[in-house]
N, C-alpha and C positions, 0 to 999 in steps of 0.2 A: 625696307630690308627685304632684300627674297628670298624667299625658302629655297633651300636644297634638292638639286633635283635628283627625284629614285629613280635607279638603272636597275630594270631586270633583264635576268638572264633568259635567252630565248634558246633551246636547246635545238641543234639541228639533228633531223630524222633523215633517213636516207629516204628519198622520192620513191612512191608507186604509183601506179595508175591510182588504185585504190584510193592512199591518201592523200593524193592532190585533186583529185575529183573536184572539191568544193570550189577550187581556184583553179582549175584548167586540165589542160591533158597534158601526159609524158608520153614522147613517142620517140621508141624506138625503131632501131634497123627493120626490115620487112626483106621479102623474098622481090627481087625486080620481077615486075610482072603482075605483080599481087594488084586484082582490081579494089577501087577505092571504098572504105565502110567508114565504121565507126570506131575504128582506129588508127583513122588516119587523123591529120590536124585538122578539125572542124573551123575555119573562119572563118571571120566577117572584115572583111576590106570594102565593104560596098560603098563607105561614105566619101572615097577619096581616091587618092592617085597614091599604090601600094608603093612601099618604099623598101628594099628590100638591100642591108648593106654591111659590111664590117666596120664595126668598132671599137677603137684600141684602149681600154678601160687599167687606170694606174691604182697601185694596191692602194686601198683605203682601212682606214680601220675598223672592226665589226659594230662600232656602237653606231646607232642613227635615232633620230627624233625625229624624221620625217618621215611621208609615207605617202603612194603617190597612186592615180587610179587613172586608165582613160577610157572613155563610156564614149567611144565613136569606132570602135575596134580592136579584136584580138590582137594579142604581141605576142610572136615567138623569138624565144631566144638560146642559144646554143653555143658553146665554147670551142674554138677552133685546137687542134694539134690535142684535144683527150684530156683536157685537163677538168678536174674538177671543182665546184664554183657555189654556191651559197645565194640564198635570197630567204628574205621574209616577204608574208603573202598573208594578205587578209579576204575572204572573199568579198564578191560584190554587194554594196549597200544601196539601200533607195535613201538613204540620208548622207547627210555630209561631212560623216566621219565613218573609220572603220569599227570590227567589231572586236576589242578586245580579246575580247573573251575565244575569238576563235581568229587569231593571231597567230601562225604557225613558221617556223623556218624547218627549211629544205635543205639537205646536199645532194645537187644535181650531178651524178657524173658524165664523165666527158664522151660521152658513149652515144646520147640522147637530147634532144632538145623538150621545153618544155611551151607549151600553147598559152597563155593566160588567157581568161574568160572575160569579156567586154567589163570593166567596171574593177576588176581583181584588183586590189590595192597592194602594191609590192614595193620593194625597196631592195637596190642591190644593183647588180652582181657584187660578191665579195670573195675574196682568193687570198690564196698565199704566196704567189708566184709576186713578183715586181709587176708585170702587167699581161694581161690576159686580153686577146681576139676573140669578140664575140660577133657571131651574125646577129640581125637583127630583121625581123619585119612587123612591118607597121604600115603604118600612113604617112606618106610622107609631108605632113604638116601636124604631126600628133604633137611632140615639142612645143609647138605654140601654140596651137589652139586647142587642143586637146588633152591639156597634162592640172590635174588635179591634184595639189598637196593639202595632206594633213598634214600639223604640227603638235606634236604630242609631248613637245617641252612647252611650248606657248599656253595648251588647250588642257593638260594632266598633267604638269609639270612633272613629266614621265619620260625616260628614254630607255631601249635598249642593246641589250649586247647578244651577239649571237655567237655560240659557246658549239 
């Protein structure tokens, strides 16, 4: 017989530099012209051949039991035509699970894209629209040899919902 699995609620905060620090950067519009620092998107594409694309993502629903990391390079990702879009985000571990305890969801708006940090464990995009254009960059073999899931119904028979 198997136990029941607990669904918590994971509340979404609205994204700042500030509180996404631990999982990546948010980067906003700038002035053209503006030379590059530390608020621009800091990456690491060095392991591979960057891949850089739209992808047409169909509404899903906010519960997940999985959770997903890649430790070969940064991912940014950004919503086309302004819309606004959700993730959950754990930061990076030297072990082979995420950290609980510092489990956080985002609403990203459509305004801004967000950097993840090599290793950040996230899961998402999630919308309310039928389906939503996101860019995407990465590596373009991060998909298959590069994509690490946790299962957190398998592992804490644990799932949750982002609210």
């Amino acid at each position: 017989m198997s136990e029941s699995i607990l669904t918590q609620q994971l509340f979404a905060q609205g994204v700042t530099p500030e509180n996404f620090r631990s999982y990546g950067q948010v980067i906003f519009a700038s002035a053209d012209g503006k030379s590059f620092d530390a608020g621009d998107a800091q990456l690491n594409l060095a392991n591979g051949i960057p891949r850089f694309y739209i992808m047409r993502l169909e509404k899903k629903s906010r519960k997940f039991g999985k959770i997903t990391r890649h430790i070969q390079c940064t991912q940014c990702l950004g919503s086309l035509e302004g819309k606004d879009w959700l993730i959950a985000v754990a930061p990076p571990s030297d072990g082979d699970e995420p950290s609980l305890e510092h489990l956080a969801a985002f609403r990203i708006p459509g305004n801004c894209f967000i950097k993840l940090e090599v290793g950040t464990w996230h899961t998402g995009p999630y919308f309310d629209a039928d389906f939503v254009d996101f860019y995407n960059l990465e590596l373009s073999d991060t998909n298959a040899v590069d994509h690490f899931t946790f299962d957190f119904v398998k592992n804490c028979n644990l799932s949750f919902e982002i609210v």
